[in-house]
N, C-alpha and C positions, 0 to 999 in steps of 0.2 A: 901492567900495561899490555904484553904481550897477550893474556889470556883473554882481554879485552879484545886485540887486534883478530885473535882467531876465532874467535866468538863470531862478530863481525863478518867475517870471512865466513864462516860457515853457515848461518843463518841466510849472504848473499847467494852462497853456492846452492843450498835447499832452496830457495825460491826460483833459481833458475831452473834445478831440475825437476818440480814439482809445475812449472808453467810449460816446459818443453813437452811432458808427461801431459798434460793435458792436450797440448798444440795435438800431439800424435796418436792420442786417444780420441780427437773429433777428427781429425780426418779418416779416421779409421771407419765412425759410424756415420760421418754424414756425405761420404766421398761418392760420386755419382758419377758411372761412366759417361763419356759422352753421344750423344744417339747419333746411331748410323748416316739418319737420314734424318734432315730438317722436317719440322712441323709443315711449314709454310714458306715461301720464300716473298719479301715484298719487293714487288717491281717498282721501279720508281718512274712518276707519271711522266718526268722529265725526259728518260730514257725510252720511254714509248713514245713521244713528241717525236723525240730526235729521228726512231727508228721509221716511224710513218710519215715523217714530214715529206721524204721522195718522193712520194703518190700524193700530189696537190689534186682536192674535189675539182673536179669541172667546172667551170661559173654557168650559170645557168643563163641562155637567154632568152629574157624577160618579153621581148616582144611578140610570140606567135602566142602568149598569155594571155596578151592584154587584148586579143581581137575576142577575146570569149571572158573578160571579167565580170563580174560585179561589183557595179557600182554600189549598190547598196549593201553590201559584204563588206565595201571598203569604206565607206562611213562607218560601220562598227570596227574594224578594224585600226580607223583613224583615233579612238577613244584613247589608244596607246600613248598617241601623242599630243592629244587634247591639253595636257598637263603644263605642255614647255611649249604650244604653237595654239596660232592663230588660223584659221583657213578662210574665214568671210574677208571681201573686199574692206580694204580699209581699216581691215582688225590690228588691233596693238601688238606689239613686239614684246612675247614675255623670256622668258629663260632664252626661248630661240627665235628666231625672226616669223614674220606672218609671212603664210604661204599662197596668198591667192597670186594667181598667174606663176604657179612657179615653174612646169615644165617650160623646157629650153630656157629658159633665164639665166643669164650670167649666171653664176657662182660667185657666191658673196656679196652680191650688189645689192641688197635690199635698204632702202633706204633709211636713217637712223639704227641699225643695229650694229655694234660693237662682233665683227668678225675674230674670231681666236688667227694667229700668224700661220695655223697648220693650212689653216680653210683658206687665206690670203694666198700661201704659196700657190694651193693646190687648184685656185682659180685662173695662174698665169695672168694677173690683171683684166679679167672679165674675158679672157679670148675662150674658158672654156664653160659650156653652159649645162644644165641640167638636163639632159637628155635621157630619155630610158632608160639606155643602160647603164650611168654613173647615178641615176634614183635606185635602179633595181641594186644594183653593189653597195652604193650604200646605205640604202635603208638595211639592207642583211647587216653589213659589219658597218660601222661609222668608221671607227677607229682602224682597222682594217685599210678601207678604202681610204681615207683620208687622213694618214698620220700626221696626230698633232692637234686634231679637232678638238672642239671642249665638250663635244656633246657624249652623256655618259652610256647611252639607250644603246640595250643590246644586241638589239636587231632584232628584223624581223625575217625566222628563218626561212618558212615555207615560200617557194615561188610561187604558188597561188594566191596566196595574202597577201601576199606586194604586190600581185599585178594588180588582185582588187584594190589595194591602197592604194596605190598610181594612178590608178583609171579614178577613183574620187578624188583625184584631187587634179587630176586633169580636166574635169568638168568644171573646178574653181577657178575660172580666168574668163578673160572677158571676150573672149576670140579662144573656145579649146583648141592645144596641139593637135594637126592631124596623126589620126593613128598609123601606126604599120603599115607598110602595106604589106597585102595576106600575102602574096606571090613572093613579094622580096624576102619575108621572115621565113616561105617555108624553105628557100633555096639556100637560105644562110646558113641553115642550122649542119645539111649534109657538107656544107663548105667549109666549115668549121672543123668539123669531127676531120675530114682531108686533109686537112691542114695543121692539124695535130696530130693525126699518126705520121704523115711525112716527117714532120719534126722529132718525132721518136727516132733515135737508132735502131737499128737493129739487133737483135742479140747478139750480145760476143764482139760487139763492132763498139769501138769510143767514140765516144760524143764530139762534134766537131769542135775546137775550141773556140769562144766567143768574149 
């Protein structure tokens, strides 16, 4: 029995050193320093959000555009939306409501269409209307400008193609919006820029709390 038991015994003890003998004989040949310096490093797109989100673009405004658009630039540009709207009088309401007469129009009031609750809040019950500049902002970002809308269109980015798209579809109404005035858009735009460096601090100086 005993001769059994060390038998046993030694055959387990050869296997262990015969497997440790191996473990030590690959690391030996396949051991790899580790390099000085990374290949690459990946930035994560998140962490550049975060890092640039303090510098917000400027919005751009839309109205000293629209004294110099194309109309007919903004029919092809309208193709975009051909898909989910309507723009002739009287046209049906498909994915998104018909737009004839839509400058200055309430927000959300078009008759028979199912408004999503973003677009409901974000009209204040009809006290706020489709003016230039809530077209211009949100045709760039829907979602953006109006969180919570259902509409999924990703905008359109260029300020010249919106004003073109604006200026067609301000011809579809039965009385067009009047336009800008030239005098008032160009004095807004230097009024603006003043009015945003005031609001900047100064270097070194904290921002007022609000």
């Amino acid at each position: 029995m005993n001769s059994y038991v060390n038998m046993g015994v030694g055959a387990f003890l050869g296997t262990v050193f015969v497997l440790m003998s191996v473990s030590i004989a690959s690391e030996g040949i396949f051991h790899s320093e580790a390099p000085e310096k990374e290949g690459f490093a990946i930035i994560s797109s998140e962490g550049a959000t975060e890092a640039g989100g303090a510098e917000e673009v400027a919005e751009v405004d839309i109205k000293p555009l629209l004294l110099k658009a194309d109309v007919a630039a903004g029919e092809t540009a309208f193709k975009k939306c051909a898909s989910c709207h309507t723009v002739d009088k009287g046209g049906a309401n498909k994915v998104g409501p018909n737009l004839w007469g839509l400058v200055n129009r309430p927000i959300a009031s078009h008759e028979g269409f199912s408004y999503s609750a973003g677009m409901k809040t974000f009209a204040e019950g009809g006290k706020v209307v489709w003016d230039y500049d809530h077209l211009s902002f949100f045709i760039e970002a829907p979602k953006k400008h109006v969180p919570g809308t259902a509409m999924g269109f990703a905008g359109v980015k260029k300020p010249d193609e919106r004003a073109n798209l604006i200026a067609y579809l301000r011809e579809h109404a039965d009385a067009p919006a009047a336009l800008p005035d030239a005098a008032a858009s160009a004095e807004a735009a230097p009024a603006a820029a003043a009015e945003g460096a005031a609001e900047k601090p100064a270097e070194g100086q904290p921002a007022s709390a609000q």
